[in-house]
N, C-alpha and C positions, 0 to 999 in steps of 0.2 A: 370301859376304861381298862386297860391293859396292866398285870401287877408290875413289871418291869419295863423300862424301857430306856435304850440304852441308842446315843446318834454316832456315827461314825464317822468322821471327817478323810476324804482320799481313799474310800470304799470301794471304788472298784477294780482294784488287781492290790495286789504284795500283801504290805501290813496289815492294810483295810479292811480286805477284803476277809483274810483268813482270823482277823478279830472278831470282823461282822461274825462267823460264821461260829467261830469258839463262842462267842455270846451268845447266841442264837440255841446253840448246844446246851448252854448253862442255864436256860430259862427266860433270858430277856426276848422281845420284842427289839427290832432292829430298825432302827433307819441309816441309812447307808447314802451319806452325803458325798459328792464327787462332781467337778464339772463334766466329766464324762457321761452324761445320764443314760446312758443308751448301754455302757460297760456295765453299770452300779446296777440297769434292772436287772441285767442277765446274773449275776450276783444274787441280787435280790430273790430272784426266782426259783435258783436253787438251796435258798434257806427256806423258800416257803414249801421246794416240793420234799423236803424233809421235814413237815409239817410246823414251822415257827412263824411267825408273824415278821414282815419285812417289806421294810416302802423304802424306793429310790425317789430320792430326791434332791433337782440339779444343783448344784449349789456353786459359785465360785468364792473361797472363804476372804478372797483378797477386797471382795466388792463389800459394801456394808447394807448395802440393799438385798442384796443377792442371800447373806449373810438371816438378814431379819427376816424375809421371807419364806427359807426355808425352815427356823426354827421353827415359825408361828404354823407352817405346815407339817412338822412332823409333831405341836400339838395339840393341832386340829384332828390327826390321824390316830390319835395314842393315847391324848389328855396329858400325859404328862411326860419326865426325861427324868432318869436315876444315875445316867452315866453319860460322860462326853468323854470320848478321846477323839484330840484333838490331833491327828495323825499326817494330814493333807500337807505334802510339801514338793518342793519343785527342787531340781538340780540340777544347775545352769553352768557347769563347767565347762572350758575349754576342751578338744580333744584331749585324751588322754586322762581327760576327771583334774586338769588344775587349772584354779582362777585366781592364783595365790597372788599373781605379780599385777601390782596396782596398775603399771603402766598395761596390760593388758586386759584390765576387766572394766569394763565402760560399766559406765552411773546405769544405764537400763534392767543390767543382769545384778547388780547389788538392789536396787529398789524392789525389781518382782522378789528375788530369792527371799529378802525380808519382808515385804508385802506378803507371799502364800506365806512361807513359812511360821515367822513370826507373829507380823498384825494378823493373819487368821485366825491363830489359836486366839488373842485377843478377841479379835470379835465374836467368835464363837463362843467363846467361853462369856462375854458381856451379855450376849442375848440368849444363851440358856441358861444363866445362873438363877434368876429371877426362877423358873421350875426347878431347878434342882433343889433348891433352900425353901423347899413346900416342904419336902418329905425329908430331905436329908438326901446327900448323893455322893458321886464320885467323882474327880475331873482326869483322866489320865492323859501325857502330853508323848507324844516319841520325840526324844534329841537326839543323840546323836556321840557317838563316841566321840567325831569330827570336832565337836563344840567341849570336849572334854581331855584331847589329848593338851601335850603342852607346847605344842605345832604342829598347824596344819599345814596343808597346801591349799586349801579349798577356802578361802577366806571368807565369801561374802556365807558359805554353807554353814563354816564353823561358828560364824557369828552369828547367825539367826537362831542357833541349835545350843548356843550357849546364853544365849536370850531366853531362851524357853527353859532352862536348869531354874535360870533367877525369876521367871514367871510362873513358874513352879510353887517354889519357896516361896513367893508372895504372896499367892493363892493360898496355900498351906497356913500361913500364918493368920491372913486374914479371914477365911472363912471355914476353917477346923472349928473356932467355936462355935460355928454357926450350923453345924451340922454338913459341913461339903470338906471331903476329904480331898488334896489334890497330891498327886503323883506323878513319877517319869518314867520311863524305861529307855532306855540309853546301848540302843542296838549297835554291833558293828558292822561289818560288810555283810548284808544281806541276799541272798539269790532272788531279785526281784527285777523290775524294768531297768531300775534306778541304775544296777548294778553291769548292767548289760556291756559297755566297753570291760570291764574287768575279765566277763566271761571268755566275751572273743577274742582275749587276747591268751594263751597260754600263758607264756613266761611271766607274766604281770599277776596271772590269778594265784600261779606256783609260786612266787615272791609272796602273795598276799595269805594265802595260808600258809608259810611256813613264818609268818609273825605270832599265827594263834595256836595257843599251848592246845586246845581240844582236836589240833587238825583239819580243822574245816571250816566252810564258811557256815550262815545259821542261815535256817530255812523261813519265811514268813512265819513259819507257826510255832517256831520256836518264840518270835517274843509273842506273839497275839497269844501264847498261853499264859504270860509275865502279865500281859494287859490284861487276862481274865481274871488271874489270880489277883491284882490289884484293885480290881473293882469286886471279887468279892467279900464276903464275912471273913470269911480266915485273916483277910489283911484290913479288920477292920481299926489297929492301932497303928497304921502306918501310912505318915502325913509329911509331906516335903522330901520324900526319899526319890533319888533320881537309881535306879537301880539297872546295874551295868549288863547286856545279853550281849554279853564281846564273845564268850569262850575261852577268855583269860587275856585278850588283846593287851588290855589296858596293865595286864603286868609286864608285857614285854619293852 
């Protein structure tokens, strides 16, 4: 049995991955959940040849099959789960990153973006929670500035990401006495896949950092250090907090 162990949902590239890897660093045991599975071993591989313990396994978090089987395999693999961030999300906008206008966002692209996004962390978090509340654990969730400004353009995104603040907080409420702390981190424009139209466009990326006071966009590992630091001891009195990795966005 492994003293930590900590599953990573959307594991194999951006958030995920450089979590998986900051966890990995800090003493946990890693499983690294991603429909991608073939991404999340090469992932996986280089946490273990820096000698930490790490299993890929496939997962789609929107399925609840898909869902229950990989929980019950990563603890078959480990015995047990001390941390879930709940990370896996999809981002189904129009060219140009907006889905904002109802008449152009079909029923398909609102059910998956709440489907991964949302009912994921749901399910994930239903079927590890039962291990986590053996030992006492962590839930950490990534939202989203998106789901926190006081307009978006990205509607079906900012919904699902401002579902997960209030899924948060509920988890926080209900299961802090029970020994499961849960938490957010509330990134802004990240240099990740996700972010990729913002890249290729200059004048778009030059608009979008000259909205954040630090001057830049944040790197994967700037928050996957906010999601370490939250699952460890140092934050062990901090429960329902959705904690902002804008670089000051959200004062602008």
């Amino acid at each position: 049995m492994t003293e930590r162990v900590a599953v990573v949902t959307g594991a194999a590239a951006g958030i995920g991955a450089a979590t998986a890897r900051g966890l990995a660093a800090s003493g946990y045991a890693v499983a690294l959940l991603d429909v991608n599975e073939c991404a999340a071993v090469e992932v996986a591989a280089t946490i273990a040849a820096a000698g930490s313990a790490a299993v890929a396994v496939q997962c789609d978090v929107a399925d609840e099959d898909s869902v229950r089987s990989a929980i019950a395999a990563v603890v078959e693999r480990f015995g047990r789960i001390d941390l879930l961030h709940n990370n896996a999300a999809v981002f189904l906008g129009l060219a140009g990153g907006s889905d904002g206008l109802l008449e152009s966002l079909d029923l398909a692209t609102w059910r998956r973006t709440l489907d991964v996004n949302l009912t994921g962390a749901f399910l994930c978090t239903k079927y590890a929670m039962p291990h986590l509340l053996v030992h006492g654990g962590s839930v950490v969730v990534t939202a989203s500035v998106a789901g926190a400004l006081t307009g978006s353009t990205v509607s079906a995104y900012a919904s699902s990401k401002a579902g997960l603040a209030g899924f948060v907080r509920s988890l926080a409420l209900n299961y802090g006495p029970r020994g499961v702390r849960a938490n957010a981190v509330c990134p802004g424009t990240v240099l990740t896949d996700m972010s990729e139209h913002i890249r290729q466009t200059p004048e778009l990326q030059r608009r979008m950092i000259d909205t954040i006071p630090v001057g830049r966009m944040a790197t994967a590992e700037d928050v996957a250090s906010v999601v370490v630091f939250l699952a460890s001891p140092a934050a062990e009195y901090l429960n329902g907090v959705v904690v902002p990795v804008e670089g000051g966005l959200l004062l602008t």
